[in-house]
Backbone bond lengths (Angstrom), bond angles and torsions (degrees), N, CA, C in turn:
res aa  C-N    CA-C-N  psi(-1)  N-CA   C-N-CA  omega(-1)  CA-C   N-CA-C  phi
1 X - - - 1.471 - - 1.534 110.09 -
2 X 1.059 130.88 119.70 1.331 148.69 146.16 2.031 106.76 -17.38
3 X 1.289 109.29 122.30 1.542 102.00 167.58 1.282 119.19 -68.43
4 X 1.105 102.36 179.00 1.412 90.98 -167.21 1.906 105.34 -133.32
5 X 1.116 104.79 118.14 1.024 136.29 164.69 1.499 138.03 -50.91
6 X 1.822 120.09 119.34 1.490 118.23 171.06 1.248 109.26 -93.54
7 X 1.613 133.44 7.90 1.540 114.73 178.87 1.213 130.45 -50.27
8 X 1.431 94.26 -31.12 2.088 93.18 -172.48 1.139 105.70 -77.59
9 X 1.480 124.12 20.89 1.865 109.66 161.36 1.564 111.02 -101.25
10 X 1.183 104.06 -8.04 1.478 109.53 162.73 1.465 117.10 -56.12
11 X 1.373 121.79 -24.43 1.248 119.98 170.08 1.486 133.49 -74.49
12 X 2.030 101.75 2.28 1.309 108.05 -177.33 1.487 106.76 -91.16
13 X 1.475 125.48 -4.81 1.190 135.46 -140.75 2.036 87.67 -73.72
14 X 0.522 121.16 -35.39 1.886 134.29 -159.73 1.340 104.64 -85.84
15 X 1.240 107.52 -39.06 1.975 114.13 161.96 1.486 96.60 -68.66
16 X 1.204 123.28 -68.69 1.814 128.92 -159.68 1.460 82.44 -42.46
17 X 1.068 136.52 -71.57 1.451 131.59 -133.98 1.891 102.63 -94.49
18 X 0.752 116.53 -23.70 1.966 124.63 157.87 1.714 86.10 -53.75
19 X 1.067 113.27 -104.55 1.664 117.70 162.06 1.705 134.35 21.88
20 X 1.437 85.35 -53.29 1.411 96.87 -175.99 1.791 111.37 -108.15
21 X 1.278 105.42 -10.75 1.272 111.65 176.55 1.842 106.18 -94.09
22 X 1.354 125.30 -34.48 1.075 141.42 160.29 1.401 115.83 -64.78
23 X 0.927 141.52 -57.31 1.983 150.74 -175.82 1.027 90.12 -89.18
24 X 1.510 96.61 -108.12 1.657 119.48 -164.89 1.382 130.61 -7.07
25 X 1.334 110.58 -62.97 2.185 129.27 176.89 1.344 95.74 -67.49
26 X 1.273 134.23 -32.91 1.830 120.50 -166.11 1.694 98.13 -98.78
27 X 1.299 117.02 -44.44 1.507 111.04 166.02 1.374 117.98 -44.79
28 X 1.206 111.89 -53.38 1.691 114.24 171.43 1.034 131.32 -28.98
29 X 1.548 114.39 -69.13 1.423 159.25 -167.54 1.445 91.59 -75.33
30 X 1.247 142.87 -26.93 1.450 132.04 -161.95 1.616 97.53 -103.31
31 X 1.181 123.56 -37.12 1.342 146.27 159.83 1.286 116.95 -40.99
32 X 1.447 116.11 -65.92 1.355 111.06 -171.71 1.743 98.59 -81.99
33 X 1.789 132.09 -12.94 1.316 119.86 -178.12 1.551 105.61 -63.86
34 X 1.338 110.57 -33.63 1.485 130.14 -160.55 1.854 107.18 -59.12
35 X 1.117 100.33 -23.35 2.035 113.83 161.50 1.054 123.92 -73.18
36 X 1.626 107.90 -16.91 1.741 106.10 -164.71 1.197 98.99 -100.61
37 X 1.369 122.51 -175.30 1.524 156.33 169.82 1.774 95.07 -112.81
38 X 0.787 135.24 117.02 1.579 127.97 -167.23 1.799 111.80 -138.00
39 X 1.152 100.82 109.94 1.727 98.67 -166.63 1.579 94.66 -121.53
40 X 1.282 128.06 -0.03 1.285 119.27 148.63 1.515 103.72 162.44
41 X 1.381 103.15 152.72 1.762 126.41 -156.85 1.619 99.35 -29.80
42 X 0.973 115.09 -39.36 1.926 103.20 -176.63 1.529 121.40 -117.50
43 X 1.642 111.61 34.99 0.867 121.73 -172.88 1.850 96.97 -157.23
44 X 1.174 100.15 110.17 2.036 107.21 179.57 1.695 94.42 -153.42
45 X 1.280 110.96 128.40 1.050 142.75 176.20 1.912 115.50 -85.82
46 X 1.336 145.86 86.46 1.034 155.88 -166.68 1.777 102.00 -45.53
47 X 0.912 108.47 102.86 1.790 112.84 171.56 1.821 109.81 -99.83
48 X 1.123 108.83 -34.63 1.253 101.30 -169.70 1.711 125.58 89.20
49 X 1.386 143.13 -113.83 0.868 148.43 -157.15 1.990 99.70 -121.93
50 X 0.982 98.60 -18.98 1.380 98.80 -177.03 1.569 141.53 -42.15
51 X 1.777 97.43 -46.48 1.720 105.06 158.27 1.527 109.88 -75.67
52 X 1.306 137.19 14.37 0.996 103.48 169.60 1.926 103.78 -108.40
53 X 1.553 109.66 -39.92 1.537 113.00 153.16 1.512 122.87 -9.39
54 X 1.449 94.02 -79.04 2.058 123.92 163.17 1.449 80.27 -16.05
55 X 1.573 96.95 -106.18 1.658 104.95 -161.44 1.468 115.22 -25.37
56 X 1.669 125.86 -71.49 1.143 106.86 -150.18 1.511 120.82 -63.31
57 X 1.326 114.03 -12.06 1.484 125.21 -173.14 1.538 122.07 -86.11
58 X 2.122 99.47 -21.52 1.423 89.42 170.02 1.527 106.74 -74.96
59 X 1.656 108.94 161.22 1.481 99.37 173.79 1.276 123.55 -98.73
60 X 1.829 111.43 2.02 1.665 114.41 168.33 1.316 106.04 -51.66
61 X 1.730 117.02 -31.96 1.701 111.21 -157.61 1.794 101.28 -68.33
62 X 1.649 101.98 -29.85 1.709 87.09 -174.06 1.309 107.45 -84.06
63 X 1.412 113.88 -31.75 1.730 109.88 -178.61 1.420 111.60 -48.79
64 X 1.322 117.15 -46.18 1.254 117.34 -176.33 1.665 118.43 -71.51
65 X 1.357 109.61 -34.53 1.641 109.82 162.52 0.714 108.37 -45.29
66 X 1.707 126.79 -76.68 1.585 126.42 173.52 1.242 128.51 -17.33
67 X 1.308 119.30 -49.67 1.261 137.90 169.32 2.084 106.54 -61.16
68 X 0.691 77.69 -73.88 1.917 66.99 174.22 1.215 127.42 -58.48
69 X 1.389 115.51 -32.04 1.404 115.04 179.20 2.274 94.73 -69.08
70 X 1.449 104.64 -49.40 1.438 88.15 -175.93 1.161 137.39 -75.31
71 X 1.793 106.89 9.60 1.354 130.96 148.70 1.212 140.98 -48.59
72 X 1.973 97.15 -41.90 1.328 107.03 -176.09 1.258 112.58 -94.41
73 X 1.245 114.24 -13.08 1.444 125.66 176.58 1.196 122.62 -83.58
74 X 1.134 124.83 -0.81 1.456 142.71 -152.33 2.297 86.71 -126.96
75 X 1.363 107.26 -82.31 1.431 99.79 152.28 1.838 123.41 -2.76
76 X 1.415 82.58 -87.95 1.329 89.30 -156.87 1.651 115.91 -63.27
77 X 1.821 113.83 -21.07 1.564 111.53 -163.95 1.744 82.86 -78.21
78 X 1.108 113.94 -21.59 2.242 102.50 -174.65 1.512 108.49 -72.63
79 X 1.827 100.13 -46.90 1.917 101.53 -146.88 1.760 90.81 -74.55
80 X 1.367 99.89 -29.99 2.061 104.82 -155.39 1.596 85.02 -65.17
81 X 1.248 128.54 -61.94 2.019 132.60 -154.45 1.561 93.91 -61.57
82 X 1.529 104.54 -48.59 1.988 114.96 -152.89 1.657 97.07 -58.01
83 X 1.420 109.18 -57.23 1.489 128.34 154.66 0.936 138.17 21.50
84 X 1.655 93.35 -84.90 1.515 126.13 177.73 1.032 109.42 -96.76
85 X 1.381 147.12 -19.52 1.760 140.61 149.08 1.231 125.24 -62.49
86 X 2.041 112.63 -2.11 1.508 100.35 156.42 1.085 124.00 -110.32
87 X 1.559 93.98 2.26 1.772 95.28 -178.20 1.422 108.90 -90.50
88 X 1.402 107.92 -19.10 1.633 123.77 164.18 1.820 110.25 -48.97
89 X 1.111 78.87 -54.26 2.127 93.75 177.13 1.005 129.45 -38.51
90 X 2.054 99.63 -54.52 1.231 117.50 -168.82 1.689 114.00 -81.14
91 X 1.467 102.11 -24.08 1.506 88.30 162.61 1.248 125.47 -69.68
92 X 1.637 126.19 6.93 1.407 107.78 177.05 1.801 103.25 -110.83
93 X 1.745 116.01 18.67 1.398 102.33 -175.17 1.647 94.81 -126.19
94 X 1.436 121.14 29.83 1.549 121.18 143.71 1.687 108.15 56.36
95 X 1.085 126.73 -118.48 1.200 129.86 -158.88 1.748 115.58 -73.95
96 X 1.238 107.54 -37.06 1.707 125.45 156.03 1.799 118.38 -43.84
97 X 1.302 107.08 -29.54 1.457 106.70 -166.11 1.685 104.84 -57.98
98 X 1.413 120.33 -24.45 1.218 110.70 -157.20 1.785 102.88 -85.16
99 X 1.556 99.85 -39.83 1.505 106.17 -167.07 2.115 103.84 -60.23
100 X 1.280 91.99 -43.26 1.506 93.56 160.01 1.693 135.00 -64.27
101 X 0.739 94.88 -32.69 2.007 114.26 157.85 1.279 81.22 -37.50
102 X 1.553 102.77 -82.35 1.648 111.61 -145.07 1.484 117.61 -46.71
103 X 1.829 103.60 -40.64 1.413 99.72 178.93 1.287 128.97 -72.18
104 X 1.305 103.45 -21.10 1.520 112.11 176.11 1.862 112.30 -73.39
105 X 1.460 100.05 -23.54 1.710 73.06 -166.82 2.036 99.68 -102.48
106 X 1.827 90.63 32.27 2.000 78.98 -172.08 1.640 95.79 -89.30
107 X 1.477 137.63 4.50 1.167 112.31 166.97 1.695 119.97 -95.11
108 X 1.050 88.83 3.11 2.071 102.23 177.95 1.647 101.52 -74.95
109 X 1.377 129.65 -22.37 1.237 138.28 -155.75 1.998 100.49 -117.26
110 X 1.640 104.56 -2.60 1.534 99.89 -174.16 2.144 91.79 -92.35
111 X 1.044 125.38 155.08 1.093 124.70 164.79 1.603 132.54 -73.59
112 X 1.749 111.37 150.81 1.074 84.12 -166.42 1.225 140.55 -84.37
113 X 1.417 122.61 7.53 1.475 155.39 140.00 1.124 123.42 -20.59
114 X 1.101 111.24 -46.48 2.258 121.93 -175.55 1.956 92.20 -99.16
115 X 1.014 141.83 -24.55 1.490 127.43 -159.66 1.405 108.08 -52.86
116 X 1.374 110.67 -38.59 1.297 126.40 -153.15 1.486 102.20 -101.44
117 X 1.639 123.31 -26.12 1.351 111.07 177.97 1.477 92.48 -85.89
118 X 1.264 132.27 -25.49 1.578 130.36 -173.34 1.577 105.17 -70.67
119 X 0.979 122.62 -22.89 1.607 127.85 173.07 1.425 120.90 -82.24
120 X 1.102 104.34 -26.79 1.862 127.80 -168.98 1.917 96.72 -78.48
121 X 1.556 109.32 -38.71 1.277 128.57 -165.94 1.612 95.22 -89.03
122 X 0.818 127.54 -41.39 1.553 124.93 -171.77 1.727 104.35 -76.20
123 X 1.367 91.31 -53.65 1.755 78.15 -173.40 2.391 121.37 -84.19
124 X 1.737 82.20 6.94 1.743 68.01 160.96 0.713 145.03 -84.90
125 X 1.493 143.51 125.45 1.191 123.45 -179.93 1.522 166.57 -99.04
126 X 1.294 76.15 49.28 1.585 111.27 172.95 1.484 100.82 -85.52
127 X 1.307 122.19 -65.21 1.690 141.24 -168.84 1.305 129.01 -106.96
128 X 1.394 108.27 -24.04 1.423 112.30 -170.69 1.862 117.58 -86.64
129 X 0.944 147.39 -176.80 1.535 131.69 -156.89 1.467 79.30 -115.76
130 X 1.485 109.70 -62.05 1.504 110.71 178.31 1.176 134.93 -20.00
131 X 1.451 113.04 -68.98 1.564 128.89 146.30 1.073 149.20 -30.31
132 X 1.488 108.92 -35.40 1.411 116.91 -173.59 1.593 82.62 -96.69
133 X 0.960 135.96 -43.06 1.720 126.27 -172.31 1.473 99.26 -57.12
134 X 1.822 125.60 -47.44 1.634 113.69 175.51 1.229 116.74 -49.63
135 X 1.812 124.88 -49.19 0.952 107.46 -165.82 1.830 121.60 -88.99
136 X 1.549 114.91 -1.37 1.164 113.55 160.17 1.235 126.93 -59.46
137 X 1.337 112.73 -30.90 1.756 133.20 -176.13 1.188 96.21 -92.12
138 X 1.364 129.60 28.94 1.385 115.77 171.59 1.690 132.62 32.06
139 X 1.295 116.56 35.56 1.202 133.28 148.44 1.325 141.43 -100.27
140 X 1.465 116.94 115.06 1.291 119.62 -169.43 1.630 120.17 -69.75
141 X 0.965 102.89 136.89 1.916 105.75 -177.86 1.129 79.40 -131.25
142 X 1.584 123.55 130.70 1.527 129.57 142.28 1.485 105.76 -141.08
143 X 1.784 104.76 100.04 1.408 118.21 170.54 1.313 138.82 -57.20
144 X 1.602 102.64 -17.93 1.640 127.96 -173.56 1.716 100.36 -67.21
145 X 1.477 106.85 -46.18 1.820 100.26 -142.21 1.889 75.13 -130.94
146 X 1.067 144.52 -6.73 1.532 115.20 -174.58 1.937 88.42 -111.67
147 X 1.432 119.54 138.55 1.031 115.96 161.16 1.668 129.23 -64.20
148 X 1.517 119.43 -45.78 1.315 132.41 155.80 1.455 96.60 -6.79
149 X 1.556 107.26 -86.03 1.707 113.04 -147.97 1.216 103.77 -75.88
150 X 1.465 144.26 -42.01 1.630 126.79 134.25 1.265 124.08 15.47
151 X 1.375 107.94 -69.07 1.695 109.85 -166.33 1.143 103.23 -92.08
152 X 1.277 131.93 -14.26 1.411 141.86 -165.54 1.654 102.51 -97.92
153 X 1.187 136.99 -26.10 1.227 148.89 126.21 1.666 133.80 -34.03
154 X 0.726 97.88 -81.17 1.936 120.33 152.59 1.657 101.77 -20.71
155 X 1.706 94.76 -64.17 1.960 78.26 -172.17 1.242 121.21 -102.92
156 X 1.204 108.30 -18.02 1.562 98.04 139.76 1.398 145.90 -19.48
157 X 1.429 96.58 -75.17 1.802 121.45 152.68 1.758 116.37 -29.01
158 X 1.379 96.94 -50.18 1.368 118.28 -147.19 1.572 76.41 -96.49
159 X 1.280 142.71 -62.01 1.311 125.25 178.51 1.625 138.91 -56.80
160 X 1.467 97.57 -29.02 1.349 105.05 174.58 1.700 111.56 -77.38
161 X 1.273 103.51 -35.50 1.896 96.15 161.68 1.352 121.42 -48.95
162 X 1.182 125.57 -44.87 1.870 115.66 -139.22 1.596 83.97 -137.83
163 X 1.279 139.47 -2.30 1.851 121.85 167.85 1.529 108.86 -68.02
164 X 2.018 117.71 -15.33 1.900 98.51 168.61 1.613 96.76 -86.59
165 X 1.111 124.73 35.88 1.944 117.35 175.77 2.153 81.17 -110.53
166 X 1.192 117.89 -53.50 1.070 93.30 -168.92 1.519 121.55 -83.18
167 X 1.175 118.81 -11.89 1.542 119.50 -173.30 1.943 91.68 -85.44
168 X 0.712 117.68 -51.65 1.897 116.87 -179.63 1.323 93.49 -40.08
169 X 1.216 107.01 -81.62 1.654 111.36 -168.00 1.985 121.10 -38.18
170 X 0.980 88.98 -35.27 1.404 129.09 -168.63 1.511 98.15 -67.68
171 X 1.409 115.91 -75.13 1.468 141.52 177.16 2.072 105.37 -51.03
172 X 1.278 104.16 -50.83 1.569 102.45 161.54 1.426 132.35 -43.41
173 X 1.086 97.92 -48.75 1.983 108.11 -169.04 1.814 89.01 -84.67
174 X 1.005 120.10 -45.75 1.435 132.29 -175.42 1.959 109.95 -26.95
175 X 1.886 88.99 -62.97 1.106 121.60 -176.89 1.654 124.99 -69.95
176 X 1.544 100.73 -21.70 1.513 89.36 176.27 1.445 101.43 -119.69
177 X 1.377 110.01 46.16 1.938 115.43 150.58 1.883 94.74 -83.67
178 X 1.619 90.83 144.13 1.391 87.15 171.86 1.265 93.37 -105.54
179 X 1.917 85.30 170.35 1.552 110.09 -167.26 1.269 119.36 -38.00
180 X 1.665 104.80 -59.73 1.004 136.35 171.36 1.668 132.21 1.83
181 X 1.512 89.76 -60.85 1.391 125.20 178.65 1.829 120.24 -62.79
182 X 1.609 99.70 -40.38 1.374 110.83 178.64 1.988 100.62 -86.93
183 X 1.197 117.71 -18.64 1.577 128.82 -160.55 1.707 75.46 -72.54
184 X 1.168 112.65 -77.44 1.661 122.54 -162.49 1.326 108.05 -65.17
185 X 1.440 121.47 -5.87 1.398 100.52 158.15 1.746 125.85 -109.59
186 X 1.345 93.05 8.49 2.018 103.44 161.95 1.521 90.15 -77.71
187 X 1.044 106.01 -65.76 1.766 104.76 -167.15 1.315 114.22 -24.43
188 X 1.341 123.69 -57.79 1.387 148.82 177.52 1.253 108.45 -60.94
189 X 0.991 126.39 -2.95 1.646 148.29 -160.82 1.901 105.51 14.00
190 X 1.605 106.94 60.36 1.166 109.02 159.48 1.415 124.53 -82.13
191 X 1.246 114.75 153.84 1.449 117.62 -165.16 1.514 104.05 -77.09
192 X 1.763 111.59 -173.76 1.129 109.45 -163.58 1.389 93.90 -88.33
193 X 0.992 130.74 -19.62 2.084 119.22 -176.34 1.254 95.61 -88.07
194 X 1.160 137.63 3.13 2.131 117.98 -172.00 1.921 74.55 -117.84
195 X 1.022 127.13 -20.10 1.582 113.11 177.51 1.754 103.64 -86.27
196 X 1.190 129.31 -14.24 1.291 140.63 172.13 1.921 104.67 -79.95
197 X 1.291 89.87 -59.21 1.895 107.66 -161.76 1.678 82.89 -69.71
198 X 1.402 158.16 -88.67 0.728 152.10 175.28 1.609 156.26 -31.79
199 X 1.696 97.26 -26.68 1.183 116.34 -177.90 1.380 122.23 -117.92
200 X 1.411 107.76 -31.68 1.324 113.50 -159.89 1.440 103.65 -124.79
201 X 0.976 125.71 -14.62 1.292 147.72 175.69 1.569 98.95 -58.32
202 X 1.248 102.21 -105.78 1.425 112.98 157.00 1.288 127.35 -14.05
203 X 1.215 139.20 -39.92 1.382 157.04 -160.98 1.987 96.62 -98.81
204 X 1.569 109.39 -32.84 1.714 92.32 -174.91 2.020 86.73 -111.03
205 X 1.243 117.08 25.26 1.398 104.58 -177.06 1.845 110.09 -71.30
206 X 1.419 111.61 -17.47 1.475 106.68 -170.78 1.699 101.94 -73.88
207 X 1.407 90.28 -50.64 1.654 88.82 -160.71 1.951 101.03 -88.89
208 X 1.357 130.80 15.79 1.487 124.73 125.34 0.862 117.18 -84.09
209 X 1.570 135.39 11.83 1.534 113.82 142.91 1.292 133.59 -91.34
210 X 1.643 120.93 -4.46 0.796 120.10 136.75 1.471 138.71 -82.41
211 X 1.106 128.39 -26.78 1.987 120.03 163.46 1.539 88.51 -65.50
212 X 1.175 159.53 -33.13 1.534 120.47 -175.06 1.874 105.45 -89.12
213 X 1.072 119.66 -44.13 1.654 102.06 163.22 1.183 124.49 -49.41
214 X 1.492 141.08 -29.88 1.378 147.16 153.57 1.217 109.61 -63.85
215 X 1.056 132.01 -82.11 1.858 127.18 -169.41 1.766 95.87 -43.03
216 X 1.317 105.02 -39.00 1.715 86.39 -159.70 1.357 111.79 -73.30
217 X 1.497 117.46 -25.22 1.512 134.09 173.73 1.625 109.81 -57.68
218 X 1.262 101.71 -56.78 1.721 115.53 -173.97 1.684 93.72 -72.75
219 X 1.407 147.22 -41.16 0.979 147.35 -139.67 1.687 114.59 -94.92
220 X 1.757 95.53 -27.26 1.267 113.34 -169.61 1.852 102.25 -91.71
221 X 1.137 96.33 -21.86 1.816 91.87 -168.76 1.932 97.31 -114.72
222 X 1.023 106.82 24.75 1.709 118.12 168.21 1.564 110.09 -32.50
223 X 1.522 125.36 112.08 1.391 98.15 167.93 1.641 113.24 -143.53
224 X 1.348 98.43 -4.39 1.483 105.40 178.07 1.781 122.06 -84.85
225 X 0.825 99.77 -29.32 1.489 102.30 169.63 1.267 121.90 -104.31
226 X 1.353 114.79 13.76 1.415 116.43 170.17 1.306 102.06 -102.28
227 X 1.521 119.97 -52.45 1.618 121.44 175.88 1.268 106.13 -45.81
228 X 1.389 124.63 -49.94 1.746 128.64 -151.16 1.658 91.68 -74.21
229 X 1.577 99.45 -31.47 2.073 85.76 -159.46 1.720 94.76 -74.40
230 X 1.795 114.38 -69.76 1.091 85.32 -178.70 1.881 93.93 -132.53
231 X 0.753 112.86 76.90 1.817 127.70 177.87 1.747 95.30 13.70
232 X 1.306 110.65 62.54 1.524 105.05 164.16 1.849 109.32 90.85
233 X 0.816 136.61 -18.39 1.100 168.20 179.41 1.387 118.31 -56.67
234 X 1.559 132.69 137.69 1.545 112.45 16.80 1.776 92.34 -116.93
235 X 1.489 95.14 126.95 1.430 102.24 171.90 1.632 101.34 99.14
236 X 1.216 141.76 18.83 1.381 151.20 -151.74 1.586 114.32 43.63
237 X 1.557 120.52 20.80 1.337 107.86 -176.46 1.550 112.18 -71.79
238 X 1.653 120.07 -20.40 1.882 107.71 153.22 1.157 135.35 -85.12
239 X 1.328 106.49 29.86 1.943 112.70 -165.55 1.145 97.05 -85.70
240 X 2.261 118.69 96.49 1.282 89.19 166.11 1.590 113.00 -95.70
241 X 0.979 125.67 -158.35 1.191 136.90 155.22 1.642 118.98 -39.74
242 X 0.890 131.67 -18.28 1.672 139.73 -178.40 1.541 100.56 -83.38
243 X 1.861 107.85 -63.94 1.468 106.73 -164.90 1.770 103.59 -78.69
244 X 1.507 119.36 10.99 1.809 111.55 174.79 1.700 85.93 -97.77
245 X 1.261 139.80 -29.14 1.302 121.11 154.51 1.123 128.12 -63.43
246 X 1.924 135.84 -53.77 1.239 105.68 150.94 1.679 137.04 -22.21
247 X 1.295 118.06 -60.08 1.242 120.25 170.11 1.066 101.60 -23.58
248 X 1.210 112.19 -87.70 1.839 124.00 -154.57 1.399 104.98 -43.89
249 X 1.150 133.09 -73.68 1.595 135.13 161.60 1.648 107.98 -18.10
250 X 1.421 121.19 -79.36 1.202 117.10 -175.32 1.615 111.75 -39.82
251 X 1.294 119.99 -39.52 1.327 110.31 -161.81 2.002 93.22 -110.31
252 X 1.217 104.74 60.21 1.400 125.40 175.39 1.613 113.77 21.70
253 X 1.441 118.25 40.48 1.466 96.80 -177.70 1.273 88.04 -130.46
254 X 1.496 108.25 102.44 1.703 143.34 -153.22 1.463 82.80 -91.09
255 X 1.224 155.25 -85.40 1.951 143.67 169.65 1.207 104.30 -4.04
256 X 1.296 106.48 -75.89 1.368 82.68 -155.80 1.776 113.14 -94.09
257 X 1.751 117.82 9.56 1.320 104.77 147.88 1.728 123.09 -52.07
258 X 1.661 106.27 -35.70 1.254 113.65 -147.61 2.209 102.53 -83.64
259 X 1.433 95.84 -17.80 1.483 97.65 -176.66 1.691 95.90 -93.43
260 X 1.488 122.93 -20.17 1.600 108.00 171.26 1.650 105.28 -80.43
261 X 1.419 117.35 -29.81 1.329 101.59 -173.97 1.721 116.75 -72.33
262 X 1.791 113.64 -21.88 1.121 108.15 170.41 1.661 116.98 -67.64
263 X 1.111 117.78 -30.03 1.276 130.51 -159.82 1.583 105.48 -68.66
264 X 1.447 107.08 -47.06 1.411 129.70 -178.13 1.633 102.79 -62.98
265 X 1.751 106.80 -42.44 1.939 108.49 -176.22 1.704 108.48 -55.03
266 X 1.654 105.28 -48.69 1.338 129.94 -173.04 1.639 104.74 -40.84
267 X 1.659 106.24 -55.28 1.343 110.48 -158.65 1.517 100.74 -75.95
268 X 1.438 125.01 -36.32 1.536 112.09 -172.98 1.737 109.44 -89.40
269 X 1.170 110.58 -12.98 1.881 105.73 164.43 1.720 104.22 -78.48
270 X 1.491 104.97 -37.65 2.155 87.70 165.10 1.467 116.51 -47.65
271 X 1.520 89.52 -55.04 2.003 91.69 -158.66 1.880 84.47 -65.73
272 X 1.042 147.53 -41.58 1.437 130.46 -161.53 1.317 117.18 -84.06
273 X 1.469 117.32 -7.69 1.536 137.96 160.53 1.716 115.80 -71.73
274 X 1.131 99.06 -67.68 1.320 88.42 151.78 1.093 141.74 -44.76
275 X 1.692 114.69 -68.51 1.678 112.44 162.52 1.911 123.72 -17.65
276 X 1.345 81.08 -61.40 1.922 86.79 -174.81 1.312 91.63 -61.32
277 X 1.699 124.31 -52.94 1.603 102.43 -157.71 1.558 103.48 -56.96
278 X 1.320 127.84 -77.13 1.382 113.33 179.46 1.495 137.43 -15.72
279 X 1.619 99.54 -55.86 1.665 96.27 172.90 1.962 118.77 -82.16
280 X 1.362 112.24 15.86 0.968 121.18 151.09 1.623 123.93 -56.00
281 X 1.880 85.13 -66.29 1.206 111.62 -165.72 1.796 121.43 -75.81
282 X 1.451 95.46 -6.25 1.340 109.76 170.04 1.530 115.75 -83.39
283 X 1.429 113.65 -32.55 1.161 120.94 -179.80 1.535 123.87 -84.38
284 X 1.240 109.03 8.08 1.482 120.56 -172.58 1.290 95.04 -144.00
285 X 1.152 125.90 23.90 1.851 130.79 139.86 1.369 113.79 -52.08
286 X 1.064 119.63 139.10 1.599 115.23 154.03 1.315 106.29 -41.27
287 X 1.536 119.73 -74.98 1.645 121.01 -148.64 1.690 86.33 -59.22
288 X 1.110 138.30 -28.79 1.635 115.75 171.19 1.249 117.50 -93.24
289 X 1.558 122.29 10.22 1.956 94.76 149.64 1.460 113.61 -132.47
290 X 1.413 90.79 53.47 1.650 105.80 176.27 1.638 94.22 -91.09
């Protein structure tokens, strides 16, 4: 037998260091700003623990968590189900599935800069198609001053971007169950939810664990289409946690941006620490390696 060899991790060395020049040096640096009092690059005043105190004690910082966390939760219980009931679909329209692929995944590829002016444009109603259909139907939408249509806007926005991330993904795992599997369960004459709950379920569980660690990551730190629709607004009912860091930045007090932005890193590497630990620990159940 041939010894056996660690060279081929030498080949990670060029990632590690992309890595560390990308993450690592700006994580640092944002970390240790997060101590200072900082009124400009060669001038920081040592505070210590203080911006982060500040924060946890005001109570905008939790209202506004609250607010993001029931963002993502709100997100994810529509895009994850809506998702997977079209990728369910599309396996029954065969040769079509792809041209629909395509349309679904062209807003993943629009930036995230225009979503929100492209939404702003659709639902006015002066110009937008959206709009003029609300206000023919005699229903009022006013996103400016009612919070309701705000959020109801927002995920909209936020849904019509990222539901071709879950139906693709979705539509993949979908597609490479073999026949087989669904053949022997007509036979058995199981219904269509114990051929779902049983077969397929299971079979797209890897790659819904990734669209819910992604949506919830991207979902939880939302800040461009909330500022653009109505900058937090109206009354702070969109203030999440992203645009009370904008704030701080905009109004140059780089400390204590830098102890909310750690605070904010902290909370979504918990929830994604967790995540993995659980679906670890799910996967090394008995009833999952029976």
């Amino acid at each position: 037998m041939k010894p056996h060899s660690n060279r081929a991790w030498l080949l990670m060395i060029p990632a590690l260091l992309i890595m560390g020049f990308v993450a690592v040096l700006p994580l640092v640096a944002v970390f240790n700003y997060s101590f200072h009092d900082i009124f400009t690059l060669d001038t920081a005043l040592w505070v210590g623990p203080q911006w982060y105190l500040e924060i946890i004690r005001d109570p905008s910082f939790w209202a506004s968590l609250g607010r993001s966390a029931l963002f993502s939760a709100i997100v994810l219980s529509i895009q994850v189900p809506l998702g997977i009931w079209i990728a369910l679909l599309m396996l029954r329209i065969g040769r079509w599935a792809v041209p629909v692929l395509m349309m679904l995944a062209l807003p993943l590829v629009v930036p995230w800069n225009m979503i929100a002016g492209m939404w702003l444009t659709l639902i006015d109603p002066q110009i937008g198609l959206l709009g003029k259909a609300i206000a023919t139907a005699g229903i009022g939408f006013d996103y400016k001053f009612t919070a309701l249509h705000t959020w109801i806007l927002i995920v909209a926005a936020d849904t019509w971007h990222w539901l071709g991330l879950v139906v693709i993904l979705s539509y993949a795992s979908l597609s490479a169950i073999p026949a087989s599997y669904r053949q022997a369960a007509a036979i058995d004459g199981a219904s269509r939810l114990a051929v779902f709950r049983h077969i397929e379920l299971p079979r797209i569980a890897g790659a819904l664990s990734i669209v819910l660690l992604l949506r919830f990551v991207d979902s939880f730190m939302i800040y461009t289409e909330a500022f653009t629709i109505n900058a937090g607004g109206p009354q702070g009912a969109t203030t999440f946690i992203s645009l009370e860091l904008g704030e701080d930045i905009r109004s140059f007090t780089y400390g204590r941006a830098a102890a909310r932005a750690m605070l904010d890193f902290l909370i979504v590497l918990s929830v994604a620490w967790a995540f993995i630990r659980i679906r670890a620990g799910r996967s090394t159940s008995p009833e999952a390696t029976r």
